[in-house]
C-alpha positions in Angstrom: 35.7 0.2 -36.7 32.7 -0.7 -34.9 34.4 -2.2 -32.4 38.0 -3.2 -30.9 37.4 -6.8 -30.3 38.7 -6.3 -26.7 37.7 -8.7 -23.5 35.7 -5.1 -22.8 34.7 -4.8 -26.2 32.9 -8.0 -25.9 31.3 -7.1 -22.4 29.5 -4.4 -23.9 28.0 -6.4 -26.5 26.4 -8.8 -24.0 24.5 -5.9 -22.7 21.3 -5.2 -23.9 21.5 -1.7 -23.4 22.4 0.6 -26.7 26.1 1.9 -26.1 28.0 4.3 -28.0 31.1 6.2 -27.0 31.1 9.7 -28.5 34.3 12.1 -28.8 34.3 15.7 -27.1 33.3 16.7 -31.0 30.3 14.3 -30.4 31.5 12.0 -33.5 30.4 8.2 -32.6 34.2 6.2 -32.5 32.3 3.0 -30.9 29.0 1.4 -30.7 28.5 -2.2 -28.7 25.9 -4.9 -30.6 22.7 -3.8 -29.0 23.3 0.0 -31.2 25.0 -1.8 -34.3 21.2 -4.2 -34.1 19.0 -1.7 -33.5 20.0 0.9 -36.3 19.7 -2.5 -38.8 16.5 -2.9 -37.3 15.6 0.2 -38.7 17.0 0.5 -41.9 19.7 3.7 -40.9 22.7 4.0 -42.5 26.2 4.4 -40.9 26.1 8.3 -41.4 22.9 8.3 -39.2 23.9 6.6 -36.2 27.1 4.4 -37.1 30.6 4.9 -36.6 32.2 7.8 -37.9 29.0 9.7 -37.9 28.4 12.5 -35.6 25.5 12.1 -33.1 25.2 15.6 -32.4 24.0 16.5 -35.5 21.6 13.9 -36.3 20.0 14.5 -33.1 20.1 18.3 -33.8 18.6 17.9 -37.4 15.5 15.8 -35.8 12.2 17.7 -35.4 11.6 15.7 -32.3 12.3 17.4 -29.2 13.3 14.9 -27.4 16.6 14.5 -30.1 17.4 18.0 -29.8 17.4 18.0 -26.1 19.0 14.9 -25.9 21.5 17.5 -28.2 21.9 20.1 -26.0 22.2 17.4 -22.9 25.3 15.7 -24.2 26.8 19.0 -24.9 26.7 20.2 -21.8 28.2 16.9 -20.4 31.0 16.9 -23.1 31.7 20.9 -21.5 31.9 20.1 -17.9 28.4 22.0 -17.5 26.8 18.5 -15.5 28.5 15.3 -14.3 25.4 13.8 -16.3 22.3 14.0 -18.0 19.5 11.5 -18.6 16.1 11.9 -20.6 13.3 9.2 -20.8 11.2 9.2 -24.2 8.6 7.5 -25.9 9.8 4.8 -29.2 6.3 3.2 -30.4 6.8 1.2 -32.8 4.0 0.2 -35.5 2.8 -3.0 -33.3 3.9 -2.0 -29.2 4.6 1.0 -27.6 8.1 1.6 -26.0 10.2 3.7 -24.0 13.8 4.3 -23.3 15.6 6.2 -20.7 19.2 7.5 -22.6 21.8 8.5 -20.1 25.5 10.3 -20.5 28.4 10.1 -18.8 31.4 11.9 -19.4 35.2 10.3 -18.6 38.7 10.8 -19.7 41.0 8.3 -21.5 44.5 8.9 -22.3 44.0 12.2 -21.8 41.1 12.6 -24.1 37.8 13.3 -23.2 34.5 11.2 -24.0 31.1 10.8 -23.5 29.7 7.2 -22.8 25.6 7.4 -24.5 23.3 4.6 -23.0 19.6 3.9 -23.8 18.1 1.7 -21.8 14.8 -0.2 -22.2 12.1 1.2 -19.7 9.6 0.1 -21.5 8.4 -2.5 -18.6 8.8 0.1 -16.0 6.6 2.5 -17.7 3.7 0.1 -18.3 3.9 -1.0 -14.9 3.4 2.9 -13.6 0.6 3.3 -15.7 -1.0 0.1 -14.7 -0.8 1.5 -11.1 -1.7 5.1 -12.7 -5.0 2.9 -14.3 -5.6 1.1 -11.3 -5.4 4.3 -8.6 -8.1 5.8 -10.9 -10.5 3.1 -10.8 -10.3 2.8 -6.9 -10.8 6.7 -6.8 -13.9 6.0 -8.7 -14.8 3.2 -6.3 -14.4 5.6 -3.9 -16.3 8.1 -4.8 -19.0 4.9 -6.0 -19.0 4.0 -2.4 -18.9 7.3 -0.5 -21.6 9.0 -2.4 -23.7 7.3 -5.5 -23.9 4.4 -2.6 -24.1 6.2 0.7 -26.4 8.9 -0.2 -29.3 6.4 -1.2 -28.8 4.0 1.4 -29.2 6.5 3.9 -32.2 7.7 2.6 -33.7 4.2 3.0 -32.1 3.7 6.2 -34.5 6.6 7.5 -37.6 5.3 5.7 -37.0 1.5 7.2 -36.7 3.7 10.9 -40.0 5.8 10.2 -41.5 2.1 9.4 -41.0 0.8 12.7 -41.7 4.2 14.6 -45.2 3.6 13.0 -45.4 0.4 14.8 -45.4 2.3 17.9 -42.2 1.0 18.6 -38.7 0.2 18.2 -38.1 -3.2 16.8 -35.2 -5.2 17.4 -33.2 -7.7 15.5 -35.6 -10.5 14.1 -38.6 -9.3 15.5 -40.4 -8.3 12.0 -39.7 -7.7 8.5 -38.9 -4.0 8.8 -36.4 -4.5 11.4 -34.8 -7.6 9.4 -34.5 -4.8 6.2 -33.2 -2.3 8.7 -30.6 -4.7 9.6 -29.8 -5.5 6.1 -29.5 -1.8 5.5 -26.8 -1.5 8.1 -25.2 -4.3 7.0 -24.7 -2.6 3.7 -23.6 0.6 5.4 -20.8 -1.5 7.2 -19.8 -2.7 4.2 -19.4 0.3 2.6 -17.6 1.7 5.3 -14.9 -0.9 5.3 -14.6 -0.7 1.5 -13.7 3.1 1.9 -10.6 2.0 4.3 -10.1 -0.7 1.8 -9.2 1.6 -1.2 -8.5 5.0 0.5 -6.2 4.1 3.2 -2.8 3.5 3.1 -0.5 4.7 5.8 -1.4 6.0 9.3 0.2 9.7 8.8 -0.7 10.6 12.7 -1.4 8.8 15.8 -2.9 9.7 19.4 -2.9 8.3 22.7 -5.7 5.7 22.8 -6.7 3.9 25.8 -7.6 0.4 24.9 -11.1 0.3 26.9 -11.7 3.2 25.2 -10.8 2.6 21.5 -13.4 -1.4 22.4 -16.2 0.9 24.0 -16.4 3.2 20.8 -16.1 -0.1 18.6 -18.8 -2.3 20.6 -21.2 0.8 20.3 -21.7 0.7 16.2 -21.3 -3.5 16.3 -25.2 -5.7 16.9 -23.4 -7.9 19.4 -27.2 -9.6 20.3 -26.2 -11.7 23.8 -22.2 -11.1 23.4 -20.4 -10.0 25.8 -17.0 -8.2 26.2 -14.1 -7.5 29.0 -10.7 -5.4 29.0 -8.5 -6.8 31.2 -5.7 -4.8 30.7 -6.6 -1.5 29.8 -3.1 -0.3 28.2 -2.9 3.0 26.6 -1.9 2.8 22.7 -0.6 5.0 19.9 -3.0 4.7 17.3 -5.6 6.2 14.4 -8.4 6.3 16.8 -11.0 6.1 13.7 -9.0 2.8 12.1 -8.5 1.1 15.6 -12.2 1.2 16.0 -12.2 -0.6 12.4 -10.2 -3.0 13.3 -12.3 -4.1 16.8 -15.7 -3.5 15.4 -14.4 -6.4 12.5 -12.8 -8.8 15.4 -16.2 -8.2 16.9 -18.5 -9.3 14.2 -16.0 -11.9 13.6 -16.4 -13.5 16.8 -20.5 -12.9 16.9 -20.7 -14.7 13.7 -18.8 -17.4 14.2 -18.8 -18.2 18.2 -21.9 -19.4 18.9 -25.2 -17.3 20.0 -23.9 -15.7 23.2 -19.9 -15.7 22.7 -17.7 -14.2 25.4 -15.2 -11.9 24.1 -12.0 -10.3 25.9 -8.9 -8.1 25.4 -5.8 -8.1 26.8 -2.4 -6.9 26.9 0.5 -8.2 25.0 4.1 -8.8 27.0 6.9 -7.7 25.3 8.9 -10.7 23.8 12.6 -10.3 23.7 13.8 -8.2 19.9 10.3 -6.9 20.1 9.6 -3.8 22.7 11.5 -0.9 21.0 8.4 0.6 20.0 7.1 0.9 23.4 7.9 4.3 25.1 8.1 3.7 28.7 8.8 7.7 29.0 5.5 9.8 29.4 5.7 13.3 29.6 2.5 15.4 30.7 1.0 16.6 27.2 0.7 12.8 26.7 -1.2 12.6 30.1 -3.4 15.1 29.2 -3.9 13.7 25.7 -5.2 10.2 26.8 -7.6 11.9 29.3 -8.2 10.1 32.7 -6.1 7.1 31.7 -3.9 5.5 34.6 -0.1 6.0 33.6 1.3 3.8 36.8 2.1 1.0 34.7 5.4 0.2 32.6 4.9 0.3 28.8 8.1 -1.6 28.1 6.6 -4.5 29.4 3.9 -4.7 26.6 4.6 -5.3 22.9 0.6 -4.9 21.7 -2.8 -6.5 22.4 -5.2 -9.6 21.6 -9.0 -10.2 21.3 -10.1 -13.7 21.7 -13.3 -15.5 22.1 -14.7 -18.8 23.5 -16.1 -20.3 20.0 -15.0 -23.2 18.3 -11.7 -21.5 16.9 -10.2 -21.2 13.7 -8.5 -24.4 12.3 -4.8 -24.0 11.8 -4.8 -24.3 8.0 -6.9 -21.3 7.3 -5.3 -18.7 9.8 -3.3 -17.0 7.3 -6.3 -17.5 5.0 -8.7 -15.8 6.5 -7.0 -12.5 6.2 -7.3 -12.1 2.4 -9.9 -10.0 1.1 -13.2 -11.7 0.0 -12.7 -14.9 1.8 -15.5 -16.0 4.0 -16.5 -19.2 5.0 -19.9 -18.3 6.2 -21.8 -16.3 3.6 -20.1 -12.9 4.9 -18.8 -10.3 2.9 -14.9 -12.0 3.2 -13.7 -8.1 3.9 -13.9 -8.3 7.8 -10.6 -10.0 8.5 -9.0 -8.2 5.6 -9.6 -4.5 7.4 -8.3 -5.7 10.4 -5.1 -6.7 8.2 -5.5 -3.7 6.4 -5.2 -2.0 9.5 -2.2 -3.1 11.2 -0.5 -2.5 8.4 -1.3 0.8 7.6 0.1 1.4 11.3 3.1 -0.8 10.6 2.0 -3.7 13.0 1.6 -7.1 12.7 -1.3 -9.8 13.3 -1.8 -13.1 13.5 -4.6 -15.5 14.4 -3.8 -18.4 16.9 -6.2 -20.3 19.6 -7.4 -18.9 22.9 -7.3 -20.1 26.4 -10.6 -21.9 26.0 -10.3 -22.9 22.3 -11.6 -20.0 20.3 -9.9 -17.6 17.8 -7.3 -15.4 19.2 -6.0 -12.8 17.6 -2.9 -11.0 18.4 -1.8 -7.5 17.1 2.1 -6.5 17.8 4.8 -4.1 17.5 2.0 -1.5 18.6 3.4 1.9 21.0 2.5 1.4 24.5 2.7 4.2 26.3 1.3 3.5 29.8 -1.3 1.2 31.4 
């Protein structure tokens, strides 16, 4: 019989996996619904897959390798060799392609001993890994687009536009003539490209130094046009951080703020306090390679106290609805590139922190980064 009718009979049959029960002789003595269906669906008999039929050996007489190992698999299951064996394999049919993942399990029943045979439908899983397969590529390409088919020209043009202006007979500033406004727009690109890169070829921040905060904003404000901007530390806590992505992340808040707060906006940083559930990834304890790491930075203050960091400036602000929205990649709501605000996101995640946009003390955007590593101030 097929099956026993059982209450357990019956669960069986309401799975969707295929289910046979094979005998330490490898003969089939029960198959649930989902087997019984599927051998119908294509056209075997009962001696090729039905009860009463020995799997074994219509796996053995196959040409496929993937029957015969399937074979040898359940043999050594049924012997005691492995407590199981599993095998994923491909089962295209003439319109989709499919895949199925067959798993034994060996057990004993009234003293006899069995082996339980599952296939289970993978076919979902496996499209979705090669989706991410497909989709790793292309960003690898865009990559390598960005990095060098991109880079290499620009930079090329980037020294012709300078060897323009040192014809002048001088260095030309932002806005002062056309060969300064294409030099801009050449660096603009550059930027671009450079926060693309950390776009697709970052993921995780594998290693972090010391990083003093004035530091990490000095390095940042040096490859940013701020025009009449100006910027303060107030608090200048030492981090743990990617120094290369931290500088990322400010030289975005930076052009942020330059773009949208007005023609001479004030920016400042500061230092986060610890809220209560949210300091145990602040090291209060400093040893001396740390001290020497982070260079002259003061250590006198108490890490534990701070929780991460904020820039904010004195512009008009970002309205409540949109401060979640203006973290997604490609939105802008003044002509930019819409990847600014997505690196800093990008970021503090890839360092396992957290962001959020809020106002300032005098109304502008305020942007606070937390569960950073303070190590000292």
């Amino acid at each position: 019989m097929r099956r026993s009718g059982s209450f357990v009979a019956a669960g069986f049959d309401a799975l969707p996996a295929r289910i046979a029960i094979l005998d330490d002789a490898g003969d089939i003595v029960y198959t649930n619904e989902s087997w019984h269906s599927f051998g119908d669906a294509q056209g075997l008999s009962e001696d090729t897959g039905g009860v009463g039929s020995n799997y074994l050996e219509v796996c053995e007489a196959s040409d496929d390798p993937d029957a015969t190992a399937t074979a040898r698999g359940i043999r050594a299951v049924a012997a005691g060799e492995c407590d199981t064996f599993s095998l994923e394999y491909p089962c295209h049919g003439p319109e989709e392609d499919g895949w199925y993942m067959m798993q034994a399990t060996p057990y004993e029943h009234d003293g006899e001993a069995y082996v339980l045979v599952m296939h289970i439908d993978i076919t979902e899983r496996r499209l979705l890994e090669q989706r991410t397969r497909d989709q790793a590529d292309r960003m690898e390409s865009f990559a390598k687009l960005l990095s060098h088919d991109l880079r290499n020209p620009l930079s090329v043009a980037l020294a012709h536009a300078e060897m323009l202006e040192l014809d002048d007979g001088a260095t030309l500033e932002a806005g002062d003539g056309d060969r300064s406004a294409l030099r801009s727009s050449l660096e603009r690109m550059e930027a671009i490209i450079d926060d693309a890169l950390v776009l697709v070829t970052v993921d995780e921040v594998e290693e972090a130094d010391p990083l003093p905060l004035a530091t990490a904003v000095e390095t940042a404000w040096a490859n940013v046009r701020t025009g009449s901007a100006t910027v303060s530390v107030r608090d200048d806590i030492v981090i743990r951080a990617n120094a290369s992505l931290v500088s990322h992340l400010f030289e975005n808040l930076f052009r942020n703020a330059v773009e949208h707060a007005g023609d001479a906006p004030r920016i400042e940083i500061g230092a986060l306090e610890a809220v209560a559930g949210t300091d145990e990834r602040s090291e209060p304890a400093v040893d001396e390679d740390r001290r020497a790491e982070a260079g002259d930075a003061d250590w006198t203050g108490e890490a534990g106290a701070f929780d991460g960091f904020y820039v904010e400036d004195d512009g008009p602000g970002i309205p409540a609805a949109q401060r979640e929205q203006v973290f997604e990649s490609g939105y802008s709501n003044a002509g930019g590139s819409g990847f600014g605000l997505a690196i800093v996101r990008h970021v503090v995640d890839a360092h396992g922190w957290s962001v959020s946009a809020t106002t300032g003390r005098d109304g502008g955007a305020r942007f606070e980064v937390r569960g950073v590593s303070v190590l000292g101030s």
